[in-house]
VMD Tcl script that builds the backbone (N, CA, C; Angstrom):
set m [mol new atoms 513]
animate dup $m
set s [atomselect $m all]
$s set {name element resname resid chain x y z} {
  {N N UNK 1 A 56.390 236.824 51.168}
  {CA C UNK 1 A 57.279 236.979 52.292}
  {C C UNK 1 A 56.753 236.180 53.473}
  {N N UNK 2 A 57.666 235.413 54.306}
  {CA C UNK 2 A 56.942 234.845 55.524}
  {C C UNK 2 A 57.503 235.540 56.850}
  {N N UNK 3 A 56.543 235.468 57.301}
  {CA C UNK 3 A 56.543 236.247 58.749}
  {C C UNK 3 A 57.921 235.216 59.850}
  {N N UNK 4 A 59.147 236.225 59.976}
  {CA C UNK 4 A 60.130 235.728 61.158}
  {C C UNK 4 A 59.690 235.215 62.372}
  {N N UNK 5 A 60.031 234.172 62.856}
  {CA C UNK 5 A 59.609 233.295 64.007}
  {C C UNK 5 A 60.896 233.200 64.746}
  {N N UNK 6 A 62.347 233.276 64.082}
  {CA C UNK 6 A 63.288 232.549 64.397}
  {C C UNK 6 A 64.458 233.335 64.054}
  {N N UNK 7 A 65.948 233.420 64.822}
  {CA C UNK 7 A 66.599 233.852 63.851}
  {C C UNK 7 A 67.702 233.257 62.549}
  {N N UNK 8 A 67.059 231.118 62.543}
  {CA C UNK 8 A 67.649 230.582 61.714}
  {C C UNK 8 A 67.060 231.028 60.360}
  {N N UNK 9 A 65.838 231.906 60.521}
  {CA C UNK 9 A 65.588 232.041 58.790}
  {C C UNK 9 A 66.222 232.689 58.359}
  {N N UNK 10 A 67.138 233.739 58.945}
  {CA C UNK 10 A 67.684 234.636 58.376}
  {C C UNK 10 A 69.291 233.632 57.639}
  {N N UNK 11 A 69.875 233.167 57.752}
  {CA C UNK 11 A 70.719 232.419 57.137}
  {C C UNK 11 A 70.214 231.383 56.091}
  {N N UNK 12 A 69.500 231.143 55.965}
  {CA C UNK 12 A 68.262 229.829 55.655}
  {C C UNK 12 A 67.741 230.947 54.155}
  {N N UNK 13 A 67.322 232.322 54.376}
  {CA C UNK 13 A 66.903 233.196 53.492}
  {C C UNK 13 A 68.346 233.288 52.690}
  {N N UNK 14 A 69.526 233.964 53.353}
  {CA C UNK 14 A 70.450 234.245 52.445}
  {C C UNK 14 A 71.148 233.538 51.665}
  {N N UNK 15 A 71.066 231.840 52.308}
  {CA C UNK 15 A 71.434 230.795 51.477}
  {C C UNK 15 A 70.730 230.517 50.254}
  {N N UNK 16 A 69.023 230.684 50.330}
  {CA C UNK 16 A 68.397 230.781 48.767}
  {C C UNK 16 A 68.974 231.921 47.853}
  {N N UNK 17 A 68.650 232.774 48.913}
  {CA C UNK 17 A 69.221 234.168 47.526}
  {C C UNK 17 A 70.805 234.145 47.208}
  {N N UNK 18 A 71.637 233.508 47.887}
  {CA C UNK 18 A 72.695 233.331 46.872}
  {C C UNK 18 A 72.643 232.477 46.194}
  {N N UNK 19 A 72.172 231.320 46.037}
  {CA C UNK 19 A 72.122 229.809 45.365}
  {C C UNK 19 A 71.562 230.547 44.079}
  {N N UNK 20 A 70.158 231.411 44.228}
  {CA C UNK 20 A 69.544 232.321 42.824}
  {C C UNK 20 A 70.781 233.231 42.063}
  {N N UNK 21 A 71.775 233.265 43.318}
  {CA C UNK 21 A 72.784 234.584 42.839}
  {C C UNK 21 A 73.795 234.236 41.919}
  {N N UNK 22 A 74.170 232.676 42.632}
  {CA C UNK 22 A 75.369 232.309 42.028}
  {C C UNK 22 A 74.996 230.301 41.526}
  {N N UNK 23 A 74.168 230.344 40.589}
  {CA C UNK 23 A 73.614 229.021 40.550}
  {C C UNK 23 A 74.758 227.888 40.388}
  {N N UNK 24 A 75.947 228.603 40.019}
  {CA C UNK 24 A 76.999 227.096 39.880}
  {C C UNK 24 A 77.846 227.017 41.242}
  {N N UNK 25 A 78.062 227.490 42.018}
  {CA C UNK 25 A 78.650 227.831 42.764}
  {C C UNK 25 A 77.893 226.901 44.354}
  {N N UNK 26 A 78.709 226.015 45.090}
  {CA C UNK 26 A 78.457 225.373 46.335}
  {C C UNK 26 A 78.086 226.555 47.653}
  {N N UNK 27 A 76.582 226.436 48.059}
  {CA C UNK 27 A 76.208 227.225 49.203}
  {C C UNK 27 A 75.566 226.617 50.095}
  {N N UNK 28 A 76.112 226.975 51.359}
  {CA C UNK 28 A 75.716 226.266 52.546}
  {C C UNK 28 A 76.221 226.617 53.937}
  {N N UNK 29 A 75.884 226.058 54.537}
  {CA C UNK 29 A 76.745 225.966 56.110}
  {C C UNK 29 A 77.998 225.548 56.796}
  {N N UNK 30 A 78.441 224.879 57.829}
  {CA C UNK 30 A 79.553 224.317 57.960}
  {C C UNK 30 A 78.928 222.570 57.593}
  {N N UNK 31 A 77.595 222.177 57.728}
  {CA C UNK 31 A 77.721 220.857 57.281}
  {C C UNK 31 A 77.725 220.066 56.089}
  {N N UNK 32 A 77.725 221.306 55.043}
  {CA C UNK 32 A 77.736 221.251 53.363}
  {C C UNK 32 A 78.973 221.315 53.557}
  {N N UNK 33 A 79.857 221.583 53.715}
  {CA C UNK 33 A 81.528 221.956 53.391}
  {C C UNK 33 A 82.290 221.207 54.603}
  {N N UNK 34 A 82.508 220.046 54.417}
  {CA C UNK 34 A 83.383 219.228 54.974}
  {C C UNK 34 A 85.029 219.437 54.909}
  {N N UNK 35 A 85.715 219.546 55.645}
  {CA C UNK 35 A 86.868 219.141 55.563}
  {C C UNK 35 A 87.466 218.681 54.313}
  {N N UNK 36 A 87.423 218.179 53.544}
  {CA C UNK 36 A 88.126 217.566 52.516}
  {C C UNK 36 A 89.036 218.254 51.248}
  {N N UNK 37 A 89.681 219.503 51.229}
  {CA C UNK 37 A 90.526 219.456 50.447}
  {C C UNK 37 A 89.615 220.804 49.661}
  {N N UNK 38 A 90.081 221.163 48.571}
  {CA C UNK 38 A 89.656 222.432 47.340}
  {C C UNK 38 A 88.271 222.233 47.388}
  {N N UNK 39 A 87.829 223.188 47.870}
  {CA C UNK 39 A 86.205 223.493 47.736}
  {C C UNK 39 A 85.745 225.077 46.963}
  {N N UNK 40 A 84.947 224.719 45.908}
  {CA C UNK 40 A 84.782 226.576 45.751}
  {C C UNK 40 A 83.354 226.116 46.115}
  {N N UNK 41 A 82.869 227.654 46.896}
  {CA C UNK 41 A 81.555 227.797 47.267}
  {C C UNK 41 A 81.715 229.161 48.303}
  {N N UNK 42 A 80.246 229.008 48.669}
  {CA C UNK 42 A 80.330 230.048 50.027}
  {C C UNK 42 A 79.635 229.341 50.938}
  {N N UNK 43 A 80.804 229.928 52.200}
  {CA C UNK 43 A 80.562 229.250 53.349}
  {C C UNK 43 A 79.101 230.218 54.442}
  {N N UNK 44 A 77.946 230.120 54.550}
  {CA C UNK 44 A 77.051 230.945 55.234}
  {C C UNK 44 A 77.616 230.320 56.984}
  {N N UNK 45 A 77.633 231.814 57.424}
  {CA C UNK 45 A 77.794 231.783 59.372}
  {C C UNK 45 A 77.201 233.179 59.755}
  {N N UNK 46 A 76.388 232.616 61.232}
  {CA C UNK 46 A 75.827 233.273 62.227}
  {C C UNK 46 A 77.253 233.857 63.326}
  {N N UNK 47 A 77.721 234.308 63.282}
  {CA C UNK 47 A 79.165 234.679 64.410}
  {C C UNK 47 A 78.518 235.037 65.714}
  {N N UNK 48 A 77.215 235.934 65.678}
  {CA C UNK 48 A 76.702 236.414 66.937}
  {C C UNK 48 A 74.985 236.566 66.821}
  {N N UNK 49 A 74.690 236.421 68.224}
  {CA C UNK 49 A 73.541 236.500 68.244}
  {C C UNK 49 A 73.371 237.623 69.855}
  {N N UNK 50 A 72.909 238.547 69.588}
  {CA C UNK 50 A 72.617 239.708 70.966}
  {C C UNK 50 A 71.474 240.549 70.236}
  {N N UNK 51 A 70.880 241.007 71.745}
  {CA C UNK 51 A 70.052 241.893 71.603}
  {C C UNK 51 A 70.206 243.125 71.009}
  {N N UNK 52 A 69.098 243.719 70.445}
  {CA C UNK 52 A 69.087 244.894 69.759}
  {C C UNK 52 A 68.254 245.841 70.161}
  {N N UNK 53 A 67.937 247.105 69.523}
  {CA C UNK 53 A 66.686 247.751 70.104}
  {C C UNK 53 A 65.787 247.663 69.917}
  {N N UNK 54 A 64.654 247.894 70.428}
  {CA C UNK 54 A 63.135 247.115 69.973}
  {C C UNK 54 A 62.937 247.867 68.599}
  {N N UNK 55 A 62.199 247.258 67.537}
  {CA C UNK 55 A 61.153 248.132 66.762}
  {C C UNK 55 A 60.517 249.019 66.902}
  {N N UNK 56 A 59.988 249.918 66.060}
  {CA C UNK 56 A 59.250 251.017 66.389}
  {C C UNK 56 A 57.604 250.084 66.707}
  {N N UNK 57 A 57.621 249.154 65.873}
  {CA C UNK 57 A 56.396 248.514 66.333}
  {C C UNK 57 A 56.567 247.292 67.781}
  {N N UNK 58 A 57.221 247.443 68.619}
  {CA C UNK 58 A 57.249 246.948 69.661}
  {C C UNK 58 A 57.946 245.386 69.733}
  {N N UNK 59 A 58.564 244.726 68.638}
  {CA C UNK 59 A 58.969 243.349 68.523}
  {C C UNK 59 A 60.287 243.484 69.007}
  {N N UNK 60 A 60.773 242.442 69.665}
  {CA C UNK 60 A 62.044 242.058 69.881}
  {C C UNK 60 A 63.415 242.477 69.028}
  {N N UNK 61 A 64.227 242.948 68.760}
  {CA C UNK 61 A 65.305 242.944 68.440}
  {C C UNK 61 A 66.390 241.714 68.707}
  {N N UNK 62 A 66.811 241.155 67.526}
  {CA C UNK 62 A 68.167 240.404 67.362}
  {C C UNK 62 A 69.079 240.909 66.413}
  {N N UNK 63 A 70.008 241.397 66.795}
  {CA C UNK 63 A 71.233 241.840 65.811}
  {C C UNK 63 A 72.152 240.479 65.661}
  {N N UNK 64 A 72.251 240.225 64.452}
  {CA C UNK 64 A 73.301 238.970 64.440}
  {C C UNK 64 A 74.397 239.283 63.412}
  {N N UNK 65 A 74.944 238.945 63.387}
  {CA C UNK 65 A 76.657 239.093 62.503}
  {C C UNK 65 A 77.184 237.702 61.911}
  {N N UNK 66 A 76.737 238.039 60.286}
  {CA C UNK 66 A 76.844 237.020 59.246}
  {C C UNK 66 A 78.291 237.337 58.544}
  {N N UNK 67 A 78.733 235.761 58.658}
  {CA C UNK 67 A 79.789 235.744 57.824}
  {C C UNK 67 A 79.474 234.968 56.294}
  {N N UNK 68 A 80.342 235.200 55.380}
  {CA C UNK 68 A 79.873 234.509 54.244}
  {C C UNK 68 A 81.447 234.649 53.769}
  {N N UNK 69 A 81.594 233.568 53.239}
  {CA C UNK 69 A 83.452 233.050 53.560}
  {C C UNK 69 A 83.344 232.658 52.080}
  {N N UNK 70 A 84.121 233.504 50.766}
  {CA C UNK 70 A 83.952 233.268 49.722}
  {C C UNK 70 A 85.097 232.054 49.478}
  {N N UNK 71 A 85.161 231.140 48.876}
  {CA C UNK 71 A 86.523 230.231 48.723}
  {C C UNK 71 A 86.710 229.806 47.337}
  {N N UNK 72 A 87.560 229.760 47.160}
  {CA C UNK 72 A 88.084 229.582 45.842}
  {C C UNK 72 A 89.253 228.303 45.641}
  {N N UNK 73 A 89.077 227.345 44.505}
  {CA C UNK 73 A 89.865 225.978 44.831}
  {C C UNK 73 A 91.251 226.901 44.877}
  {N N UNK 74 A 92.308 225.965 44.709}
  {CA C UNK 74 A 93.771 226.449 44.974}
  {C C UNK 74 A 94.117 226.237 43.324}
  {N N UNK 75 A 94.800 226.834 42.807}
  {CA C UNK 75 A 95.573 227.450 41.383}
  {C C UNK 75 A 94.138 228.166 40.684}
  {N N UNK 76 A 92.681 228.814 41.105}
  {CA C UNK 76 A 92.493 229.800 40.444}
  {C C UNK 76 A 93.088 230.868 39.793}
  {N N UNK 77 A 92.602 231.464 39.400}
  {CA C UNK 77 A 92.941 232.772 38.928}
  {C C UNK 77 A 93.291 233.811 40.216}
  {N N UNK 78 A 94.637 234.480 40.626}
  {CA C UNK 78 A 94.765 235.105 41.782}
  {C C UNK 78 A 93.615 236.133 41.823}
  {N N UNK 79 A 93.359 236.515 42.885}
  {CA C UNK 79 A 92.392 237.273 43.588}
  {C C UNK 79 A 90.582 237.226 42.991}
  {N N UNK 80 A 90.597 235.744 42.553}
  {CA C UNK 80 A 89.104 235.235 42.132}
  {C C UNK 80 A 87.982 235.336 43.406}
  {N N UNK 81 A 88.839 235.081 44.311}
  {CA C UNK 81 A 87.768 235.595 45.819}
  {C C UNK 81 A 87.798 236.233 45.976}
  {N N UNK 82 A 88.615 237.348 46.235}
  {CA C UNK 82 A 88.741 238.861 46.170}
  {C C UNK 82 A 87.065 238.995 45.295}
  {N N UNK 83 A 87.615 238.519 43.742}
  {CA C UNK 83 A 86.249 239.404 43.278}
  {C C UNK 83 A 84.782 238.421 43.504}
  {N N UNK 84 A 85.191 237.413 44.114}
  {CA C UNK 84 A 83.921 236.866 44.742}
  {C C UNK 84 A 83.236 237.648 45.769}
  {N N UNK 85 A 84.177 237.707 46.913}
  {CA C UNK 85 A 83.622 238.471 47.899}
  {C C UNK 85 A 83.043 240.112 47.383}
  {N N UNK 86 A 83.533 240.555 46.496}
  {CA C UNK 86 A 82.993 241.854 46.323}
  {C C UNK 86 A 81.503 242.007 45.416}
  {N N UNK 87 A 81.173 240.797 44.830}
  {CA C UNK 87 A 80.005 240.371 44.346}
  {C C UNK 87 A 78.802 240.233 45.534}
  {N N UNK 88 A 79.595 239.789 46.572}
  {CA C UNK 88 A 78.744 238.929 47.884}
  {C C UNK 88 A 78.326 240.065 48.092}
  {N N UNK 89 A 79.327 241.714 48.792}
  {CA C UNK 89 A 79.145 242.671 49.246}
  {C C UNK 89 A 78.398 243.584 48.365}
  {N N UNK 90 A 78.362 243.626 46.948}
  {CA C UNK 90 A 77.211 243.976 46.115}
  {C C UNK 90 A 75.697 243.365 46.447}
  {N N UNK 91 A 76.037 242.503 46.372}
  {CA C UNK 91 A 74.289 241.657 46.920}
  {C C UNK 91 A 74.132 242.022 48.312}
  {N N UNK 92 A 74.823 241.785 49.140}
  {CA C UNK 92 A 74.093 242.007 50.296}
  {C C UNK 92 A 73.661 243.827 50.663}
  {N N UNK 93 A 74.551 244.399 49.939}
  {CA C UNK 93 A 74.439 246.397 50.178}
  {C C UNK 93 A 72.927 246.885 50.333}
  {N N UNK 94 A 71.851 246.069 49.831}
  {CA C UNK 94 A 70.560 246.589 50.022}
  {C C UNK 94 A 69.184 245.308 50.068}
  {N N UNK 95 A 70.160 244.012 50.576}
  {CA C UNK 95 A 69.233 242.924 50.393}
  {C C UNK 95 A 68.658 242.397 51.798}
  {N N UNK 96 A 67.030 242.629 51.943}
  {CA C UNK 96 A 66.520 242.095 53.204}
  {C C UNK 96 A 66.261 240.240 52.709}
  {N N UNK 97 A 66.547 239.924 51.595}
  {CA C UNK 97 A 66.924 238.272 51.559}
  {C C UNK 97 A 65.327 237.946 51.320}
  {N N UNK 98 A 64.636 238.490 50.717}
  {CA C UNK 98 A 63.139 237.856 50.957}
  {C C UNK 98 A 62.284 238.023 52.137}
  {N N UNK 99 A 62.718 238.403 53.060}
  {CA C UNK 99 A 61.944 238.926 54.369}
  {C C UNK 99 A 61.488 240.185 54.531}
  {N N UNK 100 A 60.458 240.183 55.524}
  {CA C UNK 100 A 59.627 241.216 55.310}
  {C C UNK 100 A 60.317 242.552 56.108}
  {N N UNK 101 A 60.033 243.729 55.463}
  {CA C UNK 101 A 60.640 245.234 55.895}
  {C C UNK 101 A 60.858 245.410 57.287}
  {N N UNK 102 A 59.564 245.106 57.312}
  {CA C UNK 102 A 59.363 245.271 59.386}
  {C C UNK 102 A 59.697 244.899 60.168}
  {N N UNK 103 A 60.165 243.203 59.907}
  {CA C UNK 103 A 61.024 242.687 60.520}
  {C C UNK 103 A 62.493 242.472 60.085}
  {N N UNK 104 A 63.014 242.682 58.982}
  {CA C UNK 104 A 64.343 242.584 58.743}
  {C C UNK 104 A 64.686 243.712 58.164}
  {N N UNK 105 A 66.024 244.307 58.864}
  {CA C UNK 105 A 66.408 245.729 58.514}
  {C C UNK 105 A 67.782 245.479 57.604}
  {N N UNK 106 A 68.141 246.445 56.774}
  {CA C UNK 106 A 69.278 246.362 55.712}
  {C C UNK 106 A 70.734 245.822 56.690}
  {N N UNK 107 A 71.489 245.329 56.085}
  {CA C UNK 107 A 72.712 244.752 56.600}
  {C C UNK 107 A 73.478 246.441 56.993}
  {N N UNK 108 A 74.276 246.127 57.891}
  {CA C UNK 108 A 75.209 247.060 57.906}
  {C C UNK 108 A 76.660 247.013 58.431}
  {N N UNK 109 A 77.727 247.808 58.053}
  {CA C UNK 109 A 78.994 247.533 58.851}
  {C C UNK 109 A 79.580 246.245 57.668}
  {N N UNK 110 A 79.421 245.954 56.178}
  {CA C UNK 110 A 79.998 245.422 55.672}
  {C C UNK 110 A 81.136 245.395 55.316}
  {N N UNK 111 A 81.965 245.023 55.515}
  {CA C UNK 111 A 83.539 244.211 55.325}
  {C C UNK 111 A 83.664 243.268 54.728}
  {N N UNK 112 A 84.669 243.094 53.670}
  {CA C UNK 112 A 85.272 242.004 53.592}
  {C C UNK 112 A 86.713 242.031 53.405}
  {N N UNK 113 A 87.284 240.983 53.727}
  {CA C UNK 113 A 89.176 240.621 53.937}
  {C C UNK 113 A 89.837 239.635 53.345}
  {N N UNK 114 A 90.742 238.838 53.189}
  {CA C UNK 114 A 91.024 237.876 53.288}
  {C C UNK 114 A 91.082 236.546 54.429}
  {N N UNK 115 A 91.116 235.613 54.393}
  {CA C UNK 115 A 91.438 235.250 55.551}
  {C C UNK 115 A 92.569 234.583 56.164}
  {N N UNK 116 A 93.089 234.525 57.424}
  {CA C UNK 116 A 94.294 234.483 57.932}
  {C C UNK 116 A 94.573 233.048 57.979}
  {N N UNK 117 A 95.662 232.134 57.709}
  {CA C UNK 117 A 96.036 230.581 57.711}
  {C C UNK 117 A 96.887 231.143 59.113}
  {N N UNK 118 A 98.112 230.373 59.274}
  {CA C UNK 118 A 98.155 229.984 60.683}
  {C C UNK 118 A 99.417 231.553 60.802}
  {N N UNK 119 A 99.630 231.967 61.687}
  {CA C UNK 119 A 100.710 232.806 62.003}
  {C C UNK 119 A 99.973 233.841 61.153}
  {N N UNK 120 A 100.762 234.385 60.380}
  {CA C UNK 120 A 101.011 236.220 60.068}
  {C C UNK 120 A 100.612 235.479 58.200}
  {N N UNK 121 A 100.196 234.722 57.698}
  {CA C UNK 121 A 99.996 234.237 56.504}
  {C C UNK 121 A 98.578 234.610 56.154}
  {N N UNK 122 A 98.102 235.287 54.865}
  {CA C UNK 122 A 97.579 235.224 54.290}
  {C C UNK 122 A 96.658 234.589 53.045}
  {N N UNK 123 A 95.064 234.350 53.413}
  {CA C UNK 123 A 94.713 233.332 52.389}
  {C C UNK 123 A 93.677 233.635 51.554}
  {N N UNK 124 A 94.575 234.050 50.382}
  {CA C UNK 124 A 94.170 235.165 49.633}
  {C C UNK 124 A 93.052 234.167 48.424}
  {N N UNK 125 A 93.152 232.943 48.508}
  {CA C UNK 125 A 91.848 231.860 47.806}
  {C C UNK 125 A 90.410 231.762 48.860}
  {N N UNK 126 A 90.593 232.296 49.906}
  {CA C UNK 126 A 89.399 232.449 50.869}
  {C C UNK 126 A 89.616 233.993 51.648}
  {N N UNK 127 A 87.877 234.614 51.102}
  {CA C UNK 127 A 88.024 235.881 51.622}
  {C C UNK 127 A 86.528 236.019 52.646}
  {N N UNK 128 A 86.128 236.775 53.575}
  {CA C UNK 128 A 85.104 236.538 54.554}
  {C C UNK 128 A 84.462 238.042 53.827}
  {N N UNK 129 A 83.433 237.739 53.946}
  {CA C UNK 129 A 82.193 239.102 54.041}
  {C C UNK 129 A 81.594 239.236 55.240}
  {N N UNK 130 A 81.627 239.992 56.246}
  {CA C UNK 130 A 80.875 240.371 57.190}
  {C C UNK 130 A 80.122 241.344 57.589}
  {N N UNK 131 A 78.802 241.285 57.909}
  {CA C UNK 131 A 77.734 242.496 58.312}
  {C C UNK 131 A 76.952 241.935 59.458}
  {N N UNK 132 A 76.063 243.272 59.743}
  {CA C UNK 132 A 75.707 242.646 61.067}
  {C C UNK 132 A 74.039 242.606 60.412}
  {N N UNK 133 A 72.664 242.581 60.797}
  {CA C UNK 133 A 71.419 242.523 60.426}
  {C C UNK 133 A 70.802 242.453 61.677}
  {N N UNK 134 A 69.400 243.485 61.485}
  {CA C UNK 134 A 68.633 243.068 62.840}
  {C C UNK 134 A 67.465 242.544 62.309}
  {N N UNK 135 A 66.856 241.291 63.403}
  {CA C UNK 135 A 65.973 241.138 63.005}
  {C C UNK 135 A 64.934 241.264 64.076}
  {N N UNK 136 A 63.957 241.185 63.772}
  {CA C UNK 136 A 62.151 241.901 64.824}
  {C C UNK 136 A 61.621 240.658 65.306}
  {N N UNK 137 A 61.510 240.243 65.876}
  {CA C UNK 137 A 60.325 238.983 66.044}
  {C C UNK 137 A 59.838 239.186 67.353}
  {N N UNK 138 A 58.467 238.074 67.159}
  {CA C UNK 138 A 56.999 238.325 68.307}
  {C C UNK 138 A 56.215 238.845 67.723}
  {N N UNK 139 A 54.936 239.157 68.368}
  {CA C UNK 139 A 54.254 240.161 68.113}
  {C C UNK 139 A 54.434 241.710 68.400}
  {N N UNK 140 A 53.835 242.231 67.139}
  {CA C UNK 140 A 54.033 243.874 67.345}
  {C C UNK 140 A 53.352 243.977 68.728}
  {N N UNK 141 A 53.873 244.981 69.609}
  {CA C UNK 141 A 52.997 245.762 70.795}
  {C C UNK 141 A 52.021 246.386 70.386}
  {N N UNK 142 A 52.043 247.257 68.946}
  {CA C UNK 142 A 50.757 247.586 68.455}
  {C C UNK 142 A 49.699 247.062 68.570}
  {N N UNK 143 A 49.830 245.615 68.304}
  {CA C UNK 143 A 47.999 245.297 68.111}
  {C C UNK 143 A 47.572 244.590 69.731}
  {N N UNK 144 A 47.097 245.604 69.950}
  {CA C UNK 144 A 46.408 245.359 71.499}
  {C C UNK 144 A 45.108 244.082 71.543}
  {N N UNK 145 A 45.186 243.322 72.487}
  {CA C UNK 145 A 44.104 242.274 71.736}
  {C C UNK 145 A 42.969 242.615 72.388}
  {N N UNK 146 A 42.801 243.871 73.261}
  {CA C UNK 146 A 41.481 244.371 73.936}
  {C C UNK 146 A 41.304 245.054 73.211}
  {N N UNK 147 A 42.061 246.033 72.242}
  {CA C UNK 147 A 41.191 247.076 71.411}
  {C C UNK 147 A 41.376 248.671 72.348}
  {N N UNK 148 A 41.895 248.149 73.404}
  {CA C UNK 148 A 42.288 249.697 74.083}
  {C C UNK 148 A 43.641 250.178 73.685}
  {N N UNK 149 A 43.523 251.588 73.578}
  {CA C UNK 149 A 45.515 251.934 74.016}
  {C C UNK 149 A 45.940 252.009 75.224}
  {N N UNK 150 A 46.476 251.058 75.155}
  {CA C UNK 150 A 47.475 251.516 76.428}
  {C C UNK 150 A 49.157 252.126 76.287}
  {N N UNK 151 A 49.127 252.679 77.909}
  {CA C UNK 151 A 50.685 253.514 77.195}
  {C C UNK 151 A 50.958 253.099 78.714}
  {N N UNK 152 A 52.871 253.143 78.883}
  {CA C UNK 152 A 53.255 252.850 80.070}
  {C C UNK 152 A 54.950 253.457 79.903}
  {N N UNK 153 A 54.994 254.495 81.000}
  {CA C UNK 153 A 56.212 255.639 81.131}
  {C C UNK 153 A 57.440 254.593 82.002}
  {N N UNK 154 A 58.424 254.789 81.102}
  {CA C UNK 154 A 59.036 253.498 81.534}
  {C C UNK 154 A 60.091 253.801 83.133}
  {N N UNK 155 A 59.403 255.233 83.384}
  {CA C UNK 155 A 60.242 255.642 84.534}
  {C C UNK 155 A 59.118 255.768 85.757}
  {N N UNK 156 A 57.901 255.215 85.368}
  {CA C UNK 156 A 56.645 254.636 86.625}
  {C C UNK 156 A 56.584 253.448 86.423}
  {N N UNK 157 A 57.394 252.185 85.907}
  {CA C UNK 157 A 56.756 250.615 85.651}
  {C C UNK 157 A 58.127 250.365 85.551}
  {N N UNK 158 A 57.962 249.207 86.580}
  {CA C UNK 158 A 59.306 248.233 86.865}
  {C C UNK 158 A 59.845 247.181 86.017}
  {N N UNK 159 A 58.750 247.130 84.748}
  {CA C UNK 159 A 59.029 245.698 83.687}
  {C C UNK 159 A 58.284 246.427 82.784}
  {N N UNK 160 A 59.185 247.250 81.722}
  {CA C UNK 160 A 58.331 248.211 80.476}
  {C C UNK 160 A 57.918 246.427 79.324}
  {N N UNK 161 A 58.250 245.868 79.836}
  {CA C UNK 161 A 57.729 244.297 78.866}
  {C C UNK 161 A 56.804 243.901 79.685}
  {N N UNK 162 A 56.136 244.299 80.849}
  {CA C UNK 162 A 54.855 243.517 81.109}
  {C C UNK 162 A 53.802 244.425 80.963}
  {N N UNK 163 A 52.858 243.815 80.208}
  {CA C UNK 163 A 51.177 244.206 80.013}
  {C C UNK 163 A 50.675 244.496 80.845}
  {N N UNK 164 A 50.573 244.133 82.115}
  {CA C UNK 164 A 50.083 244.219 83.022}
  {C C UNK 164 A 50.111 245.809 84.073}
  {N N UNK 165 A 51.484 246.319 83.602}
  {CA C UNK 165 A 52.168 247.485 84.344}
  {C C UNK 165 A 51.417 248.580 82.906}
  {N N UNK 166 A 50.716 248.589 82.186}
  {CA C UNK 166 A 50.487 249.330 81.272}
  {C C UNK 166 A 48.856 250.397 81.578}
  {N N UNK 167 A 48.222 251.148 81.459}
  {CA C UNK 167 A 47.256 251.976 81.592}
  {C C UNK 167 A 46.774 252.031 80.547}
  {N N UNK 168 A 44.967 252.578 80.458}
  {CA C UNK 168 A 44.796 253.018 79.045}
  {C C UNK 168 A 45.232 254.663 78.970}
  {N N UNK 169 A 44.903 254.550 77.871}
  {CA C UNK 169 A 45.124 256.164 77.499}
  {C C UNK 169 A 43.676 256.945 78.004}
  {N N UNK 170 A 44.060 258.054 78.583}
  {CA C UNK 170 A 43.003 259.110 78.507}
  {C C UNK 170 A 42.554 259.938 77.995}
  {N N UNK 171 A 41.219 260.052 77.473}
  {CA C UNK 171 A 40.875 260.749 76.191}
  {C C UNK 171 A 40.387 262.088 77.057}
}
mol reanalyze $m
mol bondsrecalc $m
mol representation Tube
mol addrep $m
């Protein structure tokens, strides 16, 4: 497992583990999937990036909201994305993607739909999977690099993120 720095690994992770998932099948981003006409594959997207709540071990929170856009060429078999996307939503129901526990928490809030062409039309050869994921990054607050505990009551310290506003503990 490698330690999160970023929150492009997290798309970067789910693109390997589907490529392992679905080895014939086109996976990528928006710059793998050009414009051009019948594509089957899955489309990987970041929709959002906002804060989350910290870790219990003190790292940053990013909640982001992944889309994964199943597509299917045109004269498949009707509702072949349908059962694409419900494959996607099987894999993702309990997958941290290769990343480590502490920093990447289970997906949640999964959906998937079809997706909408122009007006009130339905496009039932492309269906979206969406969940949201948090991820941890920085260093834990745990590991103190003096070796003291410190603790800091976030209703006496004006910046509960600065070190500086923190006390040791009293034994």
């Amino acid at each position: 497992m490698t330690f999160l720095e970023k929150p492009s690994q997290l798309p970067m992770a789910i693109g390997d583990a589907l490529k392992r998932a679905f080895p014939h099948l086109r996976v990528g981003n928006h710059l793998d999937f050009p414009d051009t006409g019948d594509i089957t594959g899955i489309l990987i997207s970041v929709e959002r990036n906002g804060p989350g709540v910290r870790s219990l071990a003190g790292r940053k929170a990013h909640a982001l909201s992944v889309s994964l856009k199943a597509m299917v060429a045109s004269g498949a078999a009707p509702f072949d994305a349908c059962d694409l996307a419900s494959q996607l939503m099987d894999l993702a129901l309990d997958n941290r993607w290769g990343l480590p526990p502490d920093q990447c928490d289970l997906p949640t809030a999964i959906v998937a739909a079809p997706s909408v062409l122009t007006g009130a039309q339905t496009d039932y050869d492309t269906w979206t999977v969406s969940f949201s994921q948090n991820l941890y990054l920085g260093p834990s607050l745990l590991e103190d690099p003096t070796g003291k505990p410190l603790f800091a009551r976030t209703w006496e310290v004006s910046n509960i993120d600065d070190p500086d506003q923190y006390r040791p503990l009293q034994e």
